[in-house]
C-alpha positions in Angstrom: 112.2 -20.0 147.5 113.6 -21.5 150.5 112.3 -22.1 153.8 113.5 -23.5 156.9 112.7 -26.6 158.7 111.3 -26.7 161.7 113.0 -27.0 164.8 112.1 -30.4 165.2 112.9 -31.6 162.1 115.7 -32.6 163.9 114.5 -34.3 166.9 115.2 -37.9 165.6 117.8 -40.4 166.5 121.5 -39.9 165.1 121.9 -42.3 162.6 118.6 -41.5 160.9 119.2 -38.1 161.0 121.8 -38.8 158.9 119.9 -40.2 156.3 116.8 -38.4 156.6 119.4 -35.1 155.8 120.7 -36.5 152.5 118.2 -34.7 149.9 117.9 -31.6 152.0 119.4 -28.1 150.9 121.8 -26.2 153.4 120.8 -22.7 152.1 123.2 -19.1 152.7 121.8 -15.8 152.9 125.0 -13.5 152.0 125.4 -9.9 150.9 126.8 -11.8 148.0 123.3 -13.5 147.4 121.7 -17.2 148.1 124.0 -19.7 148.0 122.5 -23.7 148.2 123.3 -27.1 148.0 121.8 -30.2 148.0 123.3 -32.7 150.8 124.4 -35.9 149.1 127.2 -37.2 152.0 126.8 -37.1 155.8 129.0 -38.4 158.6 128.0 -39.3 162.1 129.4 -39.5 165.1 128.0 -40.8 167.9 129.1 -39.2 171.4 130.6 -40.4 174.4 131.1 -43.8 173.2 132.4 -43.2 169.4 136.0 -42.8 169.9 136.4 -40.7 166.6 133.9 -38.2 168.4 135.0 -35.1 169.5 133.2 -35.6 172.6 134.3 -39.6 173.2 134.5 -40.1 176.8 131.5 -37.3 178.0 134.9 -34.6 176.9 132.9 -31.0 177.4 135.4 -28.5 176.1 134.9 -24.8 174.8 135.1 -26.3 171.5 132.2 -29.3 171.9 130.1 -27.8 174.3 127.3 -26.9 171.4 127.0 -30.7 171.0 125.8 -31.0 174.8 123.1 -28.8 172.9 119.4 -28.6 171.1 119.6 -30.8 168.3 119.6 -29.3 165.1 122.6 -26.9 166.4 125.0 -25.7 164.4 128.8 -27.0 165.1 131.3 -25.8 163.3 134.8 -26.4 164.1 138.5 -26.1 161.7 140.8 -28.2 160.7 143.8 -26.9 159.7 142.2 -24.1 156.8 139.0 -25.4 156.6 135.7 -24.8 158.5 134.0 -28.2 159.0 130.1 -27.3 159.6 127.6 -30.2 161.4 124.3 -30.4 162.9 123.7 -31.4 166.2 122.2 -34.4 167.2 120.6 -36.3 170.0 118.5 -35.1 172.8 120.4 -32.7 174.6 123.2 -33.6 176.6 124.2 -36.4 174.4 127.3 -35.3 172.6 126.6 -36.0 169.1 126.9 -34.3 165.6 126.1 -35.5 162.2 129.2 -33.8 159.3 128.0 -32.3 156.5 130.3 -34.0 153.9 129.3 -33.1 150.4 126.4 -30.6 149.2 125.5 -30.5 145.3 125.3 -26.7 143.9 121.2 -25.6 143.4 121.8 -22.0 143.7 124.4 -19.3 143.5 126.5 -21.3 141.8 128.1 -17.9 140.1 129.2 -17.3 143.8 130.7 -20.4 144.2 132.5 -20.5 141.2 134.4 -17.2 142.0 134.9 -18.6 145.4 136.4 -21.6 144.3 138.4 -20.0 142.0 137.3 -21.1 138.8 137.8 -24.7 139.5 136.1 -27.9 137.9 132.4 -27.9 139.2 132.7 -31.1 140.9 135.5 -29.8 143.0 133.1 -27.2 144.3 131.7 -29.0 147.4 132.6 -32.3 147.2 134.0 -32.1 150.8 133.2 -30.9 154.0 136.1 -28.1 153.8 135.1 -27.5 150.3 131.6 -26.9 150.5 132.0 -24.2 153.7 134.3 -22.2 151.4 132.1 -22.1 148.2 129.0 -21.1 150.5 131.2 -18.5 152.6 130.2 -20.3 156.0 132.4 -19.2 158.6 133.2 -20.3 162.3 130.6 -17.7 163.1 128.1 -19.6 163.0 129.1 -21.9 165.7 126.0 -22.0 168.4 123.3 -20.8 165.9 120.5 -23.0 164.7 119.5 -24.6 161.5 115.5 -23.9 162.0 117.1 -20.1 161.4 118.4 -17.6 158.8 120.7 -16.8 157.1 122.3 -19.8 157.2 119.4 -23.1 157.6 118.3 -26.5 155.9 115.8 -26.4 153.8 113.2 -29.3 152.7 114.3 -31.1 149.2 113.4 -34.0 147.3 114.2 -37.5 149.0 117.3 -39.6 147.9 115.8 -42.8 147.3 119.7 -44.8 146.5 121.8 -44.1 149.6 124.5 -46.0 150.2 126.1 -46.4 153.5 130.2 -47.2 154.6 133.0 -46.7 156.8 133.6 -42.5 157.5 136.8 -40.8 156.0 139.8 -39.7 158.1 139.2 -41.6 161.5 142.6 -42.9 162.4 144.1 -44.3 165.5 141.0 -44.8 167.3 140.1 -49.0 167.0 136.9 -50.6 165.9 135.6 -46.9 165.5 137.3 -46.9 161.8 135.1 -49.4 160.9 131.7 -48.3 162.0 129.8 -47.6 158.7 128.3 -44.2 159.3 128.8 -42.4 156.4 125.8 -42.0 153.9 126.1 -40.9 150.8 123.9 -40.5 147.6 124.7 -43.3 145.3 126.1 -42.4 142.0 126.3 -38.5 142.7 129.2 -36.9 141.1 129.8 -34.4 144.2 130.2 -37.1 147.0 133.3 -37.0 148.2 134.5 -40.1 147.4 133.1 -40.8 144.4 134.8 -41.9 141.8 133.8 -41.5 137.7 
């Protein structure tokens, strides 16, 4: 049903990365079953010289040293509860990473909804903690590669309205709160954001 990208899928600069990943499906193999979801919000962030990146100033700790990686890595990294997942960008030894923000449900959404504890659908995966939970992706998966299973993007169908703004969060770190590198599927009910 699924299958995933190649490897170099992902060997394009940062910020069209970003886009180019809106429209794709992040796809789960579990014991559970496949769980997918269409990306509809991304975040970038863009190394050494984006102070809301982990990796601002060249930093090269145990915790971003995948982003000194192949592009198309996986990064995964918590915040408080939640398991952030992104994909690493950039030729390699250029710290960046690209947040997956939002994903809309394609399949296993019976899986999701037991995970998420039986809450509205929107509330699914309409943010980056969110979404990990519903498709059961774990810190795990920190290192691995999204060319691979069980856990890889898949080709979907284009999104031909994408809007573009300031990323969510970023705090205390200058003209970096401004920098518009979110991108987002206009309209869709799962961005993070959104609002009906």
């Amino acid at each position: 049903m699924f299958e995933p990208l190649p490897q170099d899928f992902f060997d394009m600069p940062t910020l069209g990365l970003s886009r180019e990943l809106l429209g794709c499906i992040v796809v789960h193999e579990t014991a559970a079953g496949i769980v997918a979801g269409k990306i509809v919000e991304t975040e970038a962030y863009m190394g050494e010289t984006d102070r809301a990146a982990h990796s601002y100033g060249g930093r090269r700790t145990k915790r971003t040293e995948i982003m000194f990686g192949k592009p198309g890595s996986v990064y995964t990294y918590q915040m408080h509860t939640h398991t952030l997942l992104n994909v690493v960008s950039g030729p390699e030894g250029t710290p960046r990473a690209i947040l997956i923000r939002a994903v809309e449900p394609v399949a296993g959404e019976e899986i999701m909804r037991e995970r998420r504890s039986d809450m509205p659908v929107y509330q699914w995966t309409s943010g980056p903690g969110k979404l990990t939970k519903a498709m059961g992706i774990t810190m795990d998966y920190y290192g691995h590669h999204f060319s691979e299973r069980p856990l890889f993007i898949a080709k979907g169908e284009p999104v031909t309205q994408v809007e573009a703004g300031p990323r969510i969060g970023i705090q205390n770190t200058g003209e970096a709160v401004h920098y518009p590198y979110r991108f987002f599927e206009k309209d869709n009910p799962f961005v993070s954001k959104f609002r009906k």
